[in-house]
BANU-47739 format. One record per residue (C-alpha): residue number from 0; y, z, x. Coordinates in nm, 3 decimals. Layout:
residues N
+-----+---------+---------+---------+
: seq :      yy :      zz :      xx :
+-----+---------+---------+---------+
: NUM :       Y :       Z :       X :
...
+-----+---------+---------+---------+
//
This chain:
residues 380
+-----+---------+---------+---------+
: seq :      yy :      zz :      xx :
+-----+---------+---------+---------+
:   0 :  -5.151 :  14.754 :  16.908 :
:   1 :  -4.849 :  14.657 :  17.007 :
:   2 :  -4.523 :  14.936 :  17.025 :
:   3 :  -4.197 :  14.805 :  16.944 :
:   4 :  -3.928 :  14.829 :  17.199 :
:   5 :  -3.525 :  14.823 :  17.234 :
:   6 :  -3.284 :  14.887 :  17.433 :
:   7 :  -3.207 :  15.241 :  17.546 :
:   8 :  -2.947 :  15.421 :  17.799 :
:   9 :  -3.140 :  15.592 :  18.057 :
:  10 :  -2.786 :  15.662 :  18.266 :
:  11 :  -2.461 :  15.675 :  18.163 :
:  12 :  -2.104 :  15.737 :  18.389 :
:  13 :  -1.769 :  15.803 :  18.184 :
:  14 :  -1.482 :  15.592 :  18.323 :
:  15 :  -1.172 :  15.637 :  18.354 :
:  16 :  -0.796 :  15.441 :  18.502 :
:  17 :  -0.668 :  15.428 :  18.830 :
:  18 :  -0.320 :  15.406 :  18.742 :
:  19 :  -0.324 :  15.741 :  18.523 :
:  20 :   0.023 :  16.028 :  18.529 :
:  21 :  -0.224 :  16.268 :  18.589 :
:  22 :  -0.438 :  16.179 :  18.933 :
:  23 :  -0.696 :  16.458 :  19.043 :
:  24 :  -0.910 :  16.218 :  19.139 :
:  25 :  -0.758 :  15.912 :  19.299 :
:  26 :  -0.945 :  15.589 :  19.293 :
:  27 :  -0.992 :  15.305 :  19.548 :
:  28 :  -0.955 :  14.912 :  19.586 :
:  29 :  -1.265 :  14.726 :  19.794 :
:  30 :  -1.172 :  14.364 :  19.950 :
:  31 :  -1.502 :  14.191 :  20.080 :
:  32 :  -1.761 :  14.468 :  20.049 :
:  33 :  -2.070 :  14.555 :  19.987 :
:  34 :  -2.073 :  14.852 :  19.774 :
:  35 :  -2.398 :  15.044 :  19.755 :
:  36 :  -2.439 :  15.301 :  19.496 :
:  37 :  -2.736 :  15.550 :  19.392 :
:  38 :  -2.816 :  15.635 :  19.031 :
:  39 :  -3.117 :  15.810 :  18.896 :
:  40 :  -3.300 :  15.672 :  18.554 :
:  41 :  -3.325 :  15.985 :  18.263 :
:  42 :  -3.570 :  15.789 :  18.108 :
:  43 :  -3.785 :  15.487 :  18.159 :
:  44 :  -3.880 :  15.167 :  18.030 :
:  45 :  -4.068 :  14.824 :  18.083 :
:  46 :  -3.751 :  14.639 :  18.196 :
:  47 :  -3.364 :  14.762 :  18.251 :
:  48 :  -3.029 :  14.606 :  18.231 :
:  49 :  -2.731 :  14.737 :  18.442 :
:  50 :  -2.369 :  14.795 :  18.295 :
:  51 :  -2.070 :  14.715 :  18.461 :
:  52 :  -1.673 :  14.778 :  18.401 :
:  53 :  -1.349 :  14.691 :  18.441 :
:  54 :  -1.223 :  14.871 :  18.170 :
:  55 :  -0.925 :  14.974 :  18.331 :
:  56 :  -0.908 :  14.683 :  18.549 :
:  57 :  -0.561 :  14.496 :  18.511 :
:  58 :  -0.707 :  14.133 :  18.667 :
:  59 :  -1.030 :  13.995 :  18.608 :
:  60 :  -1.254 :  14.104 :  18.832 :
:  61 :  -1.537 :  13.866 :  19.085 :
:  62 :  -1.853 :  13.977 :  19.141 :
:  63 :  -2.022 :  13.791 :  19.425 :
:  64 :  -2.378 :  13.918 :  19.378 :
:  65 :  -2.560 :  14.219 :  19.246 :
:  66 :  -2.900 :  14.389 :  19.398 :
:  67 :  -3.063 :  14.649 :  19.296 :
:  68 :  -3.392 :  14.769 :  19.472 :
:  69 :  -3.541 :  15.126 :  19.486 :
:  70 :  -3.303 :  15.433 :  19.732 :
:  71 :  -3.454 :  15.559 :  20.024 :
:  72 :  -3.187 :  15.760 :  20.149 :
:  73 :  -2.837 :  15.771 :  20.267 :
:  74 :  -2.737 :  15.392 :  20.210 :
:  75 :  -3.136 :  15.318 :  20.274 :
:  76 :  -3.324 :  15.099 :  20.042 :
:  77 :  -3.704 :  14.976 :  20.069 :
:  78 :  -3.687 :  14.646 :  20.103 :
:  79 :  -3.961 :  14.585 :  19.903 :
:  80 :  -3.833 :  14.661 :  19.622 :
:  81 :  -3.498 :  14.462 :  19.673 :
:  82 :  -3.428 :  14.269 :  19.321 :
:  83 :  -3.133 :  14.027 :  19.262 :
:  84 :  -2.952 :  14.074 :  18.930 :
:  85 :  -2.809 :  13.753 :  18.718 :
:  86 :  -2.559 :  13.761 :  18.486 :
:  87 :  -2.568 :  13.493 :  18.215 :
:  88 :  -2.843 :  13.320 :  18.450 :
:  89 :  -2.580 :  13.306 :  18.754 :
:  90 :  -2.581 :  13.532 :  19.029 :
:  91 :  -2.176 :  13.590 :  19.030 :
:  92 :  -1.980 :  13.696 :  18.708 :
:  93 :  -1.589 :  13.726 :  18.655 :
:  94 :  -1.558 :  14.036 :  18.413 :
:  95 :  -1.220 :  14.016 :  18.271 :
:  96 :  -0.957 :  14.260 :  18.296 :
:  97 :  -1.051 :  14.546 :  18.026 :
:  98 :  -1.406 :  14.432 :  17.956 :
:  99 :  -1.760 :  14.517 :  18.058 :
: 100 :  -2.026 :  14.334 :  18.152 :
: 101 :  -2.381 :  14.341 :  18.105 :
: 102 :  -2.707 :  14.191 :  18.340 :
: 103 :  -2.970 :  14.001 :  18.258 :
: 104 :  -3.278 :  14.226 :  18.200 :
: 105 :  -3.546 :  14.288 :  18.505 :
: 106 :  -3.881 :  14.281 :  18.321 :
: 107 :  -4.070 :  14.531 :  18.524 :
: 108 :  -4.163 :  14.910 :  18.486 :
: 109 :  -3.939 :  15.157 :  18.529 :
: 110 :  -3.939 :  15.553 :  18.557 :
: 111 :  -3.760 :  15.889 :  18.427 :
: 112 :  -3.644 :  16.023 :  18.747 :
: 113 :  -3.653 :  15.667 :  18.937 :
: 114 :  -3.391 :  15.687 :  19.201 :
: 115 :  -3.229 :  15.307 :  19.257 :
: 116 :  -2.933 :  15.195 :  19.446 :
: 117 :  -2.744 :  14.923 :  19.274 :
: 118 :  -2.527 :  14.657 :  19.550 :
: 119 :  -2.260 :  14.466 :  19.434 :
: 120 :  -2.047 :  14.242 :  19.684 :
: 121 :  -1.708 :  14.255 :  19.585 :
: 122 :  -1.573 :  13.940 :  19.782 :
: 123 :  -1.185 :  13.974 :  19.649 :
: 124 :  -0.930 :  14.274 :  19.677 :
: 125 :  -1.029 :  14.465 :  19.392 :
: 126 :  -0.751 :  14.670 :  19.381 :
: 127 :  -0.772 :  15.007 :  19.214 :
: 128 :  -1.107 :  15.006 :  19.004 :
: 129 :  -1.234 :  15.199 :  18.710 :
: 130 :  -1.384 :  15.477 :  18.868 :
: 131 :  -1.608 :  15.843 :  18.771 :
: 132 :  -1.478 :  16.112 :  19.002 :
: 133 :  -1.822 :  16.257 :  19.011 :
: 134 :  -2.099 :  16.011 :  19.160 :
: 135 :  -2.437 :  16.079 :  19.098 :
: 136 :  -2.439 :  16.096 :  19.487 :
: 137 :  -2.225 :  15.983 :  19.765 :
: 138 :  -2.170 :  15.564 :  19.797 :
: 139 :  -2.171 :  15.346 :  20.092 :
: 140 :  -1.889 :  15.031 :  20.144 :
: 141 :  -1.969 :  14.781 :  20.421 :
: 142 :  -1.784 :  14.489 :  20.541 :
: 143 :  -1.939 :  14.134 :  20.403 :
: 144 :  -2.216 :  14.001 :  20.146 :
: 145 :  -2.482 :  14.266 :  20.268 :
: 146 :  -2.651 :  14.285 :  19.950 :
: 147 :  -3.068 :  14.319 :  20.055 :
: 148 :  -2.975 :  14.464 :  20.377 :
: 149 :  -3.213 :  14.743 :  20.416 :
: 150 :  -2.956 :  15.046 :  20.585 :
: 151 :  -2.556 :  14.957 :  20.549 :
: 152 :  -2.467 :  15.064 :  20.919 :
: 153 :  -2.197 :  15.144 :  20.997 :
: 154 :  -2.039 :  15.185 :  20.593 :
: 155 :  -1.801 :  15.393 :  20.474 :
: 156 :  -1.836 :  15.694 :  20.268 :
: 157 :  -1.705 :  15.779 :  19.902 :
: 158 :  -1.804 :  16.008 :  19.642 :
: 159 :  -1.662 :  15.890 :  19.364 :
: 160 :  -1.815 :  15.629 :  19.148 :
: 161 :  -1.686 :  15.258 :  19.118 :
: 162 :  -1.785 :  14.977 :  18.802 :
: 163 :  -2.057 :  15.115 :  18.735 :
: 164 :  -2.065 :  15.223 :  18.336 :
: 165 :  -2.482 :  15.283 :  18.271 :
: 166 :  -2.830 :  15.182 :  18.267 :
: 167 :  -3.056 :  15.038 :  17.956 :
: 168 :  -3.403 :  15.054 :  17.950 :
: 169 :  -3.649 :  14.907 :  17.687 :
: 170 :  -3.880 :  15.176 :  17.572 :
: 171 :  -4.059 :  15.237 :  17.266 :
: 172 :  -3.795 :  15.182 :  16.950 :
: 173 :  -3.859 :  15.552 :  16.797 :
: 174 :  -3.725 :  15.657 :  17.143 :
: 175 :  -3.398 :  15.911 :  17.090 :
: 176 :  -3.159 :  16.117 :  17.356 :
: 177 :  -2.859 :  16.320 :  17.371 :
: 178 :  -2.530 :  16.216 :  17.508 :
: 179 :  -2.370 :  16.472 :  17.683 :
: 180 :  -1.999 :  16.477 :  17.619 :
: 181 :  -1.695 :  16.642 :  17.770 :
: 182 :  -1.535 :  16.766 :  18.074 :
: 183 :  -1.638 :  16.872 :  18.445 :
: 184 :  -1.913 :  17.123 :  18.303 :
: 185 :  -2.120 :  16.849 :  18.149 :
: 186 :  -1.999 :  16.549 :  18.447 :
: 187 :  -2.131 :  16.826 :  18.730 :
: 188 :  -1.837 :  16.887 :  18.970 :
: 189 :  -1.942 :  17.079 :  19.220 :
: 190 :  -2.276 :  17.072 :  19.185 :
: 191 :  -2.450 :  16.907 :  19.511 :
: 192 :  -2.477 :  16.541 :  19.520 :
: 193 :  -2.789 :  16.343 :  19.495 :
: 194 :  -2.987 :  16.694 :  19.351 :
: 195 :  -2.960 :  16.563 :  18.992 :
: 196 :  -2.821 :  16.920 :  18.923 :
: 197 :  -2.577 :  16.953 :  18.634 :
: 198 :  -2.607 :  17.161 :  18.354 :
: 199 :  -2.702 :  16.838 :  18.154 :
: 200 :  -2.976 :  16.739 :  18.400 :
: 201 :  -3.134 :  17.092 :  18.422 :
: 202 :  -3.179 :  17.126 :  18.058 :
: 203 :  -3.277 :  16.747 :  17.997 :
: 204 :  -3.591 :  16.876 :  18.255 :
: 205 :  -3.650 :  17.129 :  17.993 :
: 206 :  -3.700 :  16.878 :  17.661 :
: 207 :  -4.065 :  16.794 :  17.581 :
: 208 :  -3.920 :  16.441 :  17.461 :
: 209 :  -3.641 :  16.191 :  17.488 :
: 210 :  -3.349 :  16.254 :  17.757 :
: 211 :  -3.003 :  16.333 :  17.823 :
: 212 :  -2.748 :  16.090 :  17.912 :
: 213 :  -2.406 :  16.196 :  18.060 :
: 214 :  -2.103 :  16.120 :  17.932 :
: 215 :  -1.915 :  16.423 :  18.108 :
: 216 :  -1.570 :  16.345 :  18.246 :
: 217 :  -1.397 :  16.623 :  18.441 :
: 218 :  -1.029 :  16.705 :  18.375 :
: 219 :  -1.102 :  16.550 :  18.046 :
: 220 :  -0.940 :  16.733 :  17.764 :
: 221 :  -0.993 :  16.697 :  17.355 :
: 222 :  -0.646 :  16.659 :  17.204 :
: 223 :  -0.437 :  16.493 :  17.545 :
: 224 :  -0.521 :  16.190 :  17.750 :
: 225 :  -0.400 :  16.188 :  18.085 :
: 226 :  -0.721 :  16.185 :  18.292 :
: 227 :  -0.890 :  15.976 :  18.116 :
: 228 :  -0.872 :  15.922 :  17.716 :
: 229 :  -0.871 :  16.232 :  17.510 :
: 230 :  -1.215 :  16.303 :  17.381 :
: 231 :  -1.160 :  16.241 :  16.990 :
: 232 :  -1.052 :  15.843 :  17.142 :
: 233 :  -1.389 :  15.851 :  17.346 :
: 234 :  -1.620 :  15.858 :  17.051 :
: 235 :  -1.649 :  15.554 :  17.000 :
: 236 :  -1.736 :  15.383 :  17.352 :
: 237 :  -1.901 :  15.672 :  17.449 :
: 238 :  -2.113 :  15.838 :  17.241 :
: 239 :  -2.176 :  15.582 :  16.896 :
: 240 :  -2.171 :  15.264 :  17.105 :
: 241 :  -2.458 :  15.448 :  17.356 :
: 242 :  -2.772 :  15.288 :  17.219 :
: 243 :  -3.049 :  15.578 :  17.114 :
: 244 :  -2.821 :  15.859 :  17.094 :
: 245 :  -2.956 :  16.080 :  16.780 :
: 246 :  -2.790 :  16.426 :  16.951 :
: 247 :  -2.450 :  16.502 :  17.135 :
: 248 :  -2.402 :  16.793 :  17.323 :
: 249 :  -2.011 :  16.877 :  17.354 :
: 250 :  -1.834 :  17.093 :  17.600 :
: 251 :  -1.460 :  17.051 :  17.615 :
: 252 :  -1.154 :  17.275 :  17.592 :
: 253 :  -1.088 :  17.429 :  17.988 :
: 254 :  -0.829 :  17.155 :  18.048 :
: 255 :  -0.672 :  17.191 :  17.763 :
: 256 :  -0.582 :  17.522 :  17.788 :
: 257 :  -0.537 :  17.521 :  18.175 :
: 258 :  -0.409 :  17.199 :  18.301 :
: 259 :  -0.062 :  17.216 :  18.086 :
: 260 :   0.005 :  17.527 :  18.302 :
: 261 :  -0.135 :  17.317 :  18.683 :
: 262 :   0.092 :  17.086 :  18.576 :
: 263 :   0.395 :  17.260 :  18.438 :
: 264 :   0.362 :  17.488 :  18.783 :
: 265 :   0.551 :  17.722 :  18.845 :
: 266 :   0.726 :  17.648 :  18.509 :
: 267 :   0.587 :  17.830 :  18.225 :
: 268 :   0.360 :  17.552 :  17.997 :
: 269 :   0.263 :  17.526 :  17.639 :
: 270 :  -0.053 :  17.425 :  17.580 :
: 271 :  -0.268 :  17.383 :  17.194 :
: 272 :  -0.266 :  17.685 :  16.963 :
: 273 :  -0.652 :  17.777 :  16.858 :
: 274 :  -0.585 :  17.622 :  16.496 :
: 275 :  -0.491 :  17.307 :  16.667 :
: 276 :  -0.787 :  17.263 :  16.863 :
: 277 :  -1.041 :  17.378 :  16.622 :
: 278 :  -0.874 :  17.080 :  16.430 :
: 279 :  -0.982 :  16.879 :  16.682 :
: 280 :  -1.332 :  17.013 :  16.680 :
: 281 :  -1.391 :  16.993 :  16.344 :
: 282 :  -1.265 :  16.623 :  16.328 :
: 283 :  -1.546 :  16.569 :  16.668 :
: 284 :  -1.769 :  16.700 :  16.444 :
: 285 :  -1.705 :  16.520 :  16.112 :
: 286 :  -1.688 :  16.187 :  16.272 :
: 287 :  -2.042 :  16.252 :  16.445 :
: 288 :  -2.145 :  16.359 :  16.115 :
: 289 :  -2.050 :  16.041 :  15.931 :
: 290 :  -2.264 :  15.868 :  16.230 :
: 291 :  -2.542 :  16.041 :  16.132 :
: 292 :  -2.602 :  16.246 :  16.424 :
: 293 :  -2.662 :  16.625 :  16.503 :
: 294 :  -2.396 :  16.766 :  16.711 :
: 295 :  -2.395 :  17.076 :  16.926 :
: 296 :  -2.173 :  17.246 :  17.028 :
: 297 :  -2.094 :  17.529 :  17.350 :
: 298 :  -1.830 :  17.785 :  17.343 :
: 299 :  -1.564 :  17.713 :  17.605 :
: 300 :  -1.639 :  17.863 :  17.979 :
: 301 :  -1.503 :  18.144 :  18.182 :
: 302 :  -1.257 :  18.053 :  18.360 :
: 303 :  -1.023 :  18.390 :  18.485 :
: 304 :  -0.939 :  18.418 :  18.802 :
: 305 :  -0.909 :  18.027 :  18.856 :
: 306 :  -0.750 :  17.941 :  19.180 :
: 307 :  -0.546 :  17.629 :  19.078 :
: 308 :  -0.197 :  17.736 :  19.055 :
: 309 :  -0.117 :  17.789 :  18.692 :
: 310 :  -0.469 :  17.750 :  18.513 :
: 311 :  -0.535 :  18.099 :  18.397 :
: 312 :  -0.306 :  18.271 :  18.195 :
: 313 :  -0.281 :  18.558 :  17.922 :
: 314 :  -0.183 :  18.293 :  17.657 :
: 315 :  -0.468 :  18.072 :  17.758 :
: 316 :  -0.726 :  18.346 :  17.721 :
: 317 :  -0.620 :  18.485 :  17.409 :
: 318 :  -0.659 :  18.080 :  17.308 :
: 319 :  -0.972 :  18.041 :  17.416 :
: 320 :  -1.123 :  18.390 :  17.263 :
: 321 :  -1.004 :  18.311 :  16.966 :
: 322 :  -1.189 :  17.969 :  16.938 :
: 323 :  -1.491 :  18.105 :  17.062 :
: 324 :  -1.466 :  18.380 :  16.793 :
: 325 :  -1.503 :  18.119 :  16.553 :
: 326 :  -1.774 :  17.911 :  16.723 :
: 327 :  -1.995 :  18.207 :  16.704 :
: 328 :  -1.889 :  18.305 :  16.338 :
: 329 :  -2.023 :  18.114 :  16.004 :
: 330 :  -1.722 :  17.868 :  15.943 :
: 331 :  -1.752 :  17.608 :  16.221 :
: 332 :  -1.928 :  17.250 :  16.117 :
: 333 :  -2.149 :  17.209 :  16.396 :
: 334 :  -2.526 :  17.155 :  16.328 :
: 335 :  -2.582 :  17.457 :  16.620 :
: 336 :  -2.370 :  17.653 :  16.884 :
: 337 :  -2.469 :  17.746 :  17.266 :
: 338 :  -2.293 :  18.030 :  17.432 :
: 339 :  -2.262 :  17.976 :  17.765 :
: 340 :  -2.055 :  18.237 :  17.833 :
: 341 :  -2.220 :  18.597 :  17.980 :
: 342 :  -2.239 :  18.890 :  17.732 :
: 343 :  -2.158 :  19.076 :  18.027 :
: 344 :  -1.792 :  18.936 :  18.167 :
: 345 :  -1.744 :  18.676 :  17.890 :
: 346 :  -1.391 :  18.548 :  18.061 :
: 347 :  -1.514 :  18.509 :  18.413 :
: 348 :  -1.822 :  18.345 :  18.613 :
: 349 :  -2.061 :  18.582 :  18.760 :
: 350 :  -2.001 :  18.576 :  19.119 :
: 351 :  -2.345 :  18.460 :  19.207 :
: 352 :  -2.296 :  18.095 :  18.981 :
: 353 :  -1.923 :  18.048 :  19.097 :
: 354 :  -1.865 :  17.787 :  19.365 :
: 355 :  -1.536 :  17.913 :  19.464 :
: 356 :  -1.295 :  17.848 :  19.251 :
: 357 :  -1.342 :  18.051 :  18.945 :
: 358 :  -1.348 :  17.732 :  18.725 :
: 359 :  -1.659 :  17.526 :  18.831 :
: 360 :  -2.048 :  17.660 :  18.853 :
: 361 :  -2.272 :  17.608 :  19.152 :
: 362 :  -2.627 :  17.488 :  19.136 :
: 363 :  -2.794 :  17.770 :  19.041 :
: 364 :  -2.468 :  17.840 :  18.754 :
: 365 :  -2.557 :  17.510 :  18.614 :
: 366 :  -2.921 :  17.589 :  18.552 :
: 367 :  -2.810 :  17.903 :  18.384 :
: 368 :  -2.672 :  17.756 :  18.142 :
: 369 :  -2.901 :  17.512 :  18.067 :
: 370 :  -3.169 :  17.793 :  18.029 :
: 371 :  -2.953 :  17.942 :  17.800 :
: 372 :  -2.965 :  17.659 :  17.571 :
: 373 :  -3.251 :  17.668 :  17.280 :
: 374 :  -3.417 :  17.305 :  17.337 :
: 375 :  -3.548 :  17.398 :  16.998 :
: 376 :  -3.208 :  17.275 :  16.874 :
: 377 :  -3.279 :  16.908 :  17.027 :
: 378 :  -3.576 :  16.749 :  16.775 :
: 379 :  -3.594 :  16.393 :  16.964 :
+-----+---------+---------+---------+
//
């Protein structure tokens, strides 16, 4: 008997513009590189595609080849395993300025948990590129077309991610994930590189079927672009273009209550009143709705005692209380809530989960959370 298959994202990266008011995470240009970067599959397949972006670009941008073979580690890969990737049937590709591009499938098994490395030589100054500011782990940028070589000596460091939009696999058609969607809580920041350990991860380890897909993008707020587009202009792209997606996962509100105030410093800042973002929620939620898919959401995170200059204040708190108030309570249009706060000190991270900033969890915070989340609530 033969299972019907389509395509599937097995690992998504939220992009954003280098040339943004706001820059907490600053981007970089390559000019004749290699550029090695690791990704792990969430789900696996019988072939893959890879997805590529220049989004933000503001020239088209060359690709002079694209590899992508299995990671050892650092900028290791095993040789063996060393695939070139075609575009259109060529092995270069222009992607125009603002556009994404797409490979030609590789029609052989691949995993959940797979770790790859995908090369692209970049043979032109790319100036600043559409970037992630959290990496799945930390890249590798060599001088030259290196693109099988089987260790990048001698490469550069970065730990942002660069082009690189998401993975497709083609699994079984009845296949269906979550898209994890919001700010630095759901992207991972601070959580260590390469250990696959964000909230989104640790509770996609916990689902009997499908997977999660991450869509996080920290500093991202729901009402205000500025690093990156607000969430409510994200839908689209990245959640109801994400092919599978039957569940999203939403965590957003931090930087909309704190950054006004980081970047207002030391002036006194005005950020959204608690009827204006619950607006916004509700809207989230309505359009998901219309898409036909079951949305969940988490109360906004502890965040006193934040050590970026202008972040926590009175007004801020009394904000986000008073949304979370009604997150728990009867009236919000979510299909399900997750409080991810603790009963105990509901305004600040236990000391234990903080990783030293009073904003951002550690490992071990991130897996709290996620074990606080019923997987009941995700019927894949």
């Amino acid at each position: 008997m033969t299972t019907t298959t389509t395509w599937i994202a097995a690992h998504r990266t939220a992009v954003l513009g280098p040339h943004e008011d706001v820059q907490l995470f600053p981007s970089r240009s390559f000019t004749d590189q290699t550029v090695r970067q690791p990704l792990r599959l969430a789900g696996g397949g019988e072939a893959l595609r890879v997805r590529l972006s220049n989004r933000y670009g503001t020239a088209p941008l060359e690709i002079g080849g694209a590899h992508l073979a299995t990671r050892t580690r650092g900028s290791g890969i095993d040789p063996a395993t060393d695939i070139p990737l075609t575009f259109s049937g060529t092995a270069t590709a222009t992607i125009p300025a603002g556009d994404e591009l797409v490979s030609d499938p590789v029609h052989q098994p691949f995993s959940a948990g797979q770790e790859l490395a995908l090369s692209l030589h970049l043979p032109g100054d790319t100036g600043p590129t559409t970037f992630s500011p959290v990496a799945h782990d930390i890249g590798h940028a060599a001088p030259g077309s290196r693109l099988d070589a089987e260790v990048l000596d001698g490469a550069e460091e970065f730990s942002t991610g660069h082009l690189l939009a998401g993975v497709d696999v083609l699994a079984p058609a009845d296949t269906r994930i979550v898209v994890a969607f919001g700010d630095s809580w759901i992207e991972g920041a601070a959580t260590t590189p390469g250990a696959d350990n964000s909230f989104p991860s640790q509770l996609g380890r916990r689902l009997d079927r499908g997977w999660i897909v991450n869509q996080g993008l920290s500093g991202n707020r729901l009402l205000t672009d500025g690093i990156g587009e607000h969430l409510l202009a994200r839908i689209d792209h990245d959640v109801l273009a994400v092919p599978g997606v039957s569940h999203v996962l939403v965590h957003i509100g931090l930087n909309d209550l704190g950054l006004p105030g980081v970047i207002a410093h030391p002036e006194p800042a005005e950020g959204p009143t608690a009827a204006e973002f619950i607006a916004g929620l509700t809207t989230l939620a309505d359009r998901l709705h219309t898409a036909g898919l079951t949305v969940i959401a988490c109360t906004l995170g502890t965040y006193q005692g934040a050590t970026y200059d202008g972040f926590d204040s009175a007004a801020g708190q009394a904000t986000r209380a008073e949304i979370n108030a009604w997150l728990l309570g009867d009236d919000h249009p979510f299909d399900a809530v997750a409080a991810v706060a603790d009963p105990a000190q509901p305004a600040r991270i236990r000391a234990e989960f903080n990783v030293g900033d009073g904003l951002h969890v550690n490992d071990a915070g991130a897996k709290a959370l996620a074990d606080a989340v019923d997987t009941t609530l995700f019927k894949l």
